[in-house]
N, C-alpha and C positions, 0 to 999 in steps of 0.2 A: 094771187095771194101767196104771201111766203110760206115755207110749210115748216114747220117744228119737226127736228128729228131726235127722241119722240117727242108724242105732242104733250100738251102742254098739261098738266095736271090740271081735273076741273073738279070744283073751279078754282079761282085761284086764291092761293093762301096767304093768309094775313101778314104782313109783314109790323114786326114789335118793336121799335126802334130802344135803345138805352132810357132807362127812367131820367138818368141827366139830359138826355138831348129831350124828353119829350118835357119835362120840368122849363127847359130854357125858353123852348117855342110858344110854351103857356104863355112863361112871363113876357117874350119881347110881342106876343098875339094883344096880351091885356094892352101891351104900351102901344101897340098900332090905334086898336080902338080907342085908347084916351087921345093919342094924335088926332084922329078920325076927327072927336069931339070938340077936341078944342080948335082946331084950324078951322074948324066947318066956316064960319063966318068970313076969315078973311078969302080962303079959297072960293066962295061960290059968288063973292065979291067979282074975282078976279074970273070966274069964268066965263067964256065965251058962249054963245046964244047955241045950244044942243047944233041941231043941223049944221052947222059952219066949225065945230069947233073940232080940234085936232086933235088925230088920235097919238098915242105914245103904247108902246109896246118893250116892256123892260124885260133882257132876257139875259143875265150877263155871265151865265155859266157856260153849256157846252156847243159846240160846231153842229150837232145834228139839230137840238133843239131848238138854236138860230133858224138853221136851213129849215125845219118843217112849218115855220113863220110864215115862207115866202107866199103861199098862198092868201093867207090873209091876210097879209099887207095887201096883197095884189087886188084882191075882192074889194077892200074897201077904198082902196084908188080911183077904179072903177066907179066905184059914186062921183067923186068928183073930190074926195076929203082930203086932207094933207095928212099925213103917214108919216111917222119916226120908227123904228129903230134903233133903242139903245142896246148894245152888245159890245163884245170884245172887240178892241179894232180891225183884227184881223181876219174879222167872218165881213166887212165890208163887202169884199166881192159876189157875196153870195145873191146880192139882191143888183136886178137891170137899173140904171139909170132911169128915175122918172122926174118929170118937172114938178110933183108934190111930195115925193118922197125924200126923205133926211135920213143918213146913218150917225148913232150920236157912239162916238168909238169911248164905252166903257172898260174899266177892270178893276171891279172892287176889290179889296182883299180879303173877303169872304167868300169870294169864286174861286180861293185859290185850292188845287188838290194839295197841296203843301201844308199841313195843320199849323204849324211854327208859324207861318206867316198868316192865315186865315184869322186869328184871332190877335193878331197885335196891338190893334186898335182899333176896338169893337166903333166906341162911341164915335171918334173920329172918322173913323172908315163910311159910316152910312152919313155922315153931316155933309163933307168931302161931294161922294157919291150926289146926293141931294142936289150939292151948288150946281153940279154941273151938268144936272138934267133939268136944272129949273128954267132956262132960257125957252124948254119949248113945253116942259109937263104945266106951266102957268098956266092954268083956266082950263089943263087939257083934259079929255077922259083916257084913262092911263087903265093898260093891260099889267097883270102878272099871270102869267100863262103857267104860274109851278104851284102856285099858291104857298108864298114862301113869306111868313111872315115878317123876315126883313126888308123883302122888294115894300113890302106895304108900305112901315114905315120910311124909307127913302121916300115914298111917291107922294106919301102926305106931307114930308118937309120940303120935297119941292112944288108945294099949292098945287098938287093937281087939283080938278075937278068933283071928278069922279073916279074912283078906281075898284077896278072889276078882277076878281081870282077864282080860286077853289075853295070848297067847303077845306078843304086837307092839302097838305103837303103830299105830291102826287106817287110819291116813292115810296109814301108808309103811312099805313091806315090809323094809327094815332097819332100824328102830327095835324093835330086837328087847328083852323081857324076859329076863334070865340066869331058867335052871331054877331053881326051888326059891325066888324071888324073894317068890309068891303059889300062890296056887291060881290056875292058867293052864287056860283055853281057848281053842281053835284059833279062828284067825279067817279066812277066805277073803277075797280082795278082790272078790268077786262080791255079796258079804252087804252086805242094804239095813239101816240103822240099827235098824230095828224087828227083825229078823231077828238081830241082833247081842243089841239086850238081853233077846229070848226065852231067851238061855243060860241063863238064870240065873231062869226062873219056875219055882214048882213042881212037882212032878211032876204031870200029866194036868188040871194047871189051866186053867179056862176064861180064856182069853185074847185080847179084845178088841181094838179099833182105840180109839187115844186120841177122846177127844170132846170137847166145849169148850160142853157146854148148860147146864152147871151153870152159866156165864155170859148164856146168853141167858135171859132171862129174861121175854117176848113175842117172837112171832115177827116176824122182819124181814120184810117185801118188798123187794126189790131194785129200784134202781132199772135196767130192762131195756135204758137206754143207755149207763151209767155203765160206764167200765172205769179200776179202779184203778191207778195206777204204781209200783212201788215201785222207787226206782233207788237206793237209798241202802245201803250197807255198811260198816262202821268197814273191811274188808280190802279194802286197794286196789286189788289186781288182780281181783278178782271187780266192779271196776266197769264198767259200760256205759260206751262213751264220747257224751260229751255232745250232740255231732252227729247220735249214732246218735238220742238221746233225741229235738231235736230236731225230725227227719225225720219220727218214729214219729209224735211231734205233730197232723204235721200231717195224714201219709195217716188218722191215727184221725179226723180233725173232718172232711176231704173224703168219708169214707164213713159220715157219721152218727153218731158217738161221739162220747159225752160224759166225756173223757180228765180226770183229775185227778189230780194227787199225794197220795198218801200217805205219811207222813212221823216218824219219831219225836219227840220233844222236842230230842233232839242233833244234829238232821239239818242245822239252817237250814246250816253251813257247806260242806255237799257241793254244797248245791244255787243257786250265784251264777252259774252261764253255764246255767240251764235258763229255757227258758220262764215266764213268769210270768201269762201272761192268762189260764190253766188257776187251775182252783181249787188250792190248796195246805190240806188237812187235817192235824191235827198229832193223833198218839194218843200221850195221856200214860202211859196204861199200856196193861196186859194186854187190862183188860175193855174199854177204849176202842178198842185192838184189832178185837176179833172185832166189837164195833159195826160199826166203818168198814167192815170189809171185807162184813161180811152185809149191807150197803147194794149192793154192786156187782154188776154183773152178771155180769163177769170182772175178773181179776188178770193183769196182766202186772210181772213182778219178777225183779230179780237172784236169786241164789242167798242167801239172809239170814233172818233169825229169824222177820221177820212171815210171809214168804213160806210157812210151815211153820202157822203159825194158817190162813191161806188153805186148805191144804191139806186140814183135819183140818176145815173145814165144809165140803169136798168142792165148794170155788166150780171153775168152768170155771179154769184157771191155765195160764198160757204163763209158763214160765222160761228165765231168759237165763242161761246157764252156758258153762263153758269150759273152767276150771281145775279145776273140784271132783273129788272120789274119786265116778267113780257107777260105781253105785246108789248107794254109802254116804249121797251128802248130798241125794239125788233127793227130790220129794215121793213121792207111793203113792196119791194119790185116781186111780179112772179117768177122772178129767176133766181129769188134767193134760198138757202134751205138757214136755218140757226141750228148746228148742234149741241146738246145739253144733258144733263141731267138731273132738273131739279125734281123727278118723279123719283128716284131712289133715295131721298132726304128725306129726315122727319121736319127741318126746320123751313121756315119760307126764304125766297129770296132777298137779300138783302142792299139797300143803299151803302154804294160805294162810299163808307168811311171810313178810318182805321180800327176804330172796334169793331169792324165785321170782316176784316181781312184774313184773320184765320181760315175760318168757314168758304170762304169766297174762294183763296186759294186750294180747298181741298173738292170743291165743285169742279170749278176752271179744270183741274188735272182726269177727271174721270173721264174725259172727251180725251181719245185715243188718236195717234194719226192713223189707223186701219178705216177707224171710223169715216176720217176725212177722204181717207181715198177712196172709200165705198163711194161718196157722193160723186168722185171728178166724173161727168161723162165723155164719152169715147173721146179719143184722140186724133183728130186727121191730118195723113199725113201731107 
């Protein structure tokens, strides 16, 4: 089990989201359920006999909450059913080749961290979205695994079937769904992400931890002084600050580590005030991914997508967090610790959006690199 350093305030406290954001989620919630209502006829028209008919699984925001899918894609494969997949292109490789499973490569521009662009067009962007899951959500019973009342609507403009969520928006306890909107389940804020899309596996199915070997493909050795960095996040209050990085730098090389960045294809802009004498590795996808990191001996990382491939090959991980829903966005290997302090705040944790970046940013910075080096264990040589 991973362990919180400290633990975790209990229990855990409410998150309040903007009166304008929770005003919004009302309104487009009401318009899900008048969708709901008026398609019902042509949709159950078009759907296929329950036992045969295909599932659809919409998830089009981040790399971990793809990745924590993989199980219950796999669960329900296992029946014998046919399995979609709609996500950002790019998390493709997260999931083994099967002969009934489909990846549908989405990127709505509501997924985007980029505000400018996230709302450019509202109406267009979920009609768009819609056309181009409709080829398989026809007749299907369709997942939303965030309970996010825009996946709804998409999934009823593409005639799903059925489609199944959360009573709430799982990042903030007034982002509520109106009844009767979907097929709703309870969600606790104590539930870790993988605990969350177990709602929805089949009955008494064998249900696995995700894995990522269908990418390795020879074993790696690690190299045993390498310790990977990863400080990089498109959400700006989930960043370390640079100083912090810095610091970290350098007590890693005065006690024998071989400190290097890790870095996606889009990162080069985060990273102009960090050290540069350190190696800088760039992984252009997925499988380049679990490469780099099955090189390291340990991980130390923001709270972010690779941070979650880390995770699931079970490397030693120190994460630097502040702002996130935990457990909800925690790794789960026993090898990880999350450092934080959201016990010394009056306020809760907050969803990464720009009106909570302030706050986010002054959490983020109270994690110390003393602190991080407390956790490294021994060094051999």
């Amino acid at each position: 089990m991973t362990r919180f350093h400290p633990p975790l305030p209990n229990p855990p406290r409410r998150i309040y989201p903007p009166f304008p954001r929770r005003l919004a989620f009302f309104i487009i919630g009401c318009s899900a359920l008048l969708l709901r209502i008026l398609t019902a006829p042509l949709r159950l028209l078009r759907a296929a006999p329950r036992p045969t008919r295909p599932l659809l699984i919409y998830e089009p925001f981040g790399l971990g909450d793809t990745l924590r899918l993989q199980p219950l894609v796999n669960a329900w494969l296992a029946t014998g059913r046919s399995v979609a997949v709609a996500a950002r292109p790019d998390w493709k490789p997260l999931f083994a080749p099967h002969p009934k499973f489909r990846f549908i490569p989405i990127a709505p521009a509501y997924a985007n961290p980029d505000p400018d662009k996230k709302y450019a067009r509202p109406i267009q962007d979920l009609l768009q979205t819609a056309a181009a899951l409709r080829p398989f959500a026809k007749g299907a019973d369709c997942i939303d695994p965030r309970g996010d009342v825009r996946a709804l609507s998409v999934l009823y403009l593409a005639s799903a079937a059925r489609v199944f969520s959360l009573q709430r928006y799982f990042s903030a306890n007034d982002c509520r769904i109106p009844p009767f909107a979907a097929h709703l389940a309870p969600v606790s804020p104590d539930k870790t992400r993988a605990e969350i899309s177990r709602i929805w596996a089949p009955p008494n199915a064998a249900y696995a931890t995700p894995s990522l070997s269908h990418l390795l493909h020879s074993p790696i050795t690690p190299d045993p002084h390498r310790i990977g960095l990863i400080p990089c996040t498109p959400w700006r209050g989930k960043r370390w600050p640079d100083e912090h990085w810095i610091n970290l730098v350098s007590l890693l090389q005065i006690r024998g580590w071989t400190p290097v960045w890790l870095c996606g294809p889009g990162d080069a802009p985060l990273l102009p005030h960090l050290p540069r004498p350190i190696p800088t590795l760039t992984a252009h996808s997925i499988p380049e991914w679990v490469e780099t990191l099955a090189k390291c001996a340990l991980v130390i990382s923001v709270n972010t997508g690779p941070m979650h491939i880390a995770d699931v090959l079970q490397k030693p991980l120190i994460v630097l967090d502040g702002p996130s829903r935990l457990p909800l966005w925690a790794p789960e290997n026993p090898n990880a610790i999350v450092l934080h302090h959201q016990d010394c705040v009056p306020w809760a944790p907050v969803a990464p959006v720009d009106d909570g970046t302030r706050c986010q940013t002054e959490l983020m910075a109270k994690v110390t690199p003393a602190e991080v080096v407390e956790q490294l264990p021994p060094l051999h040589p």
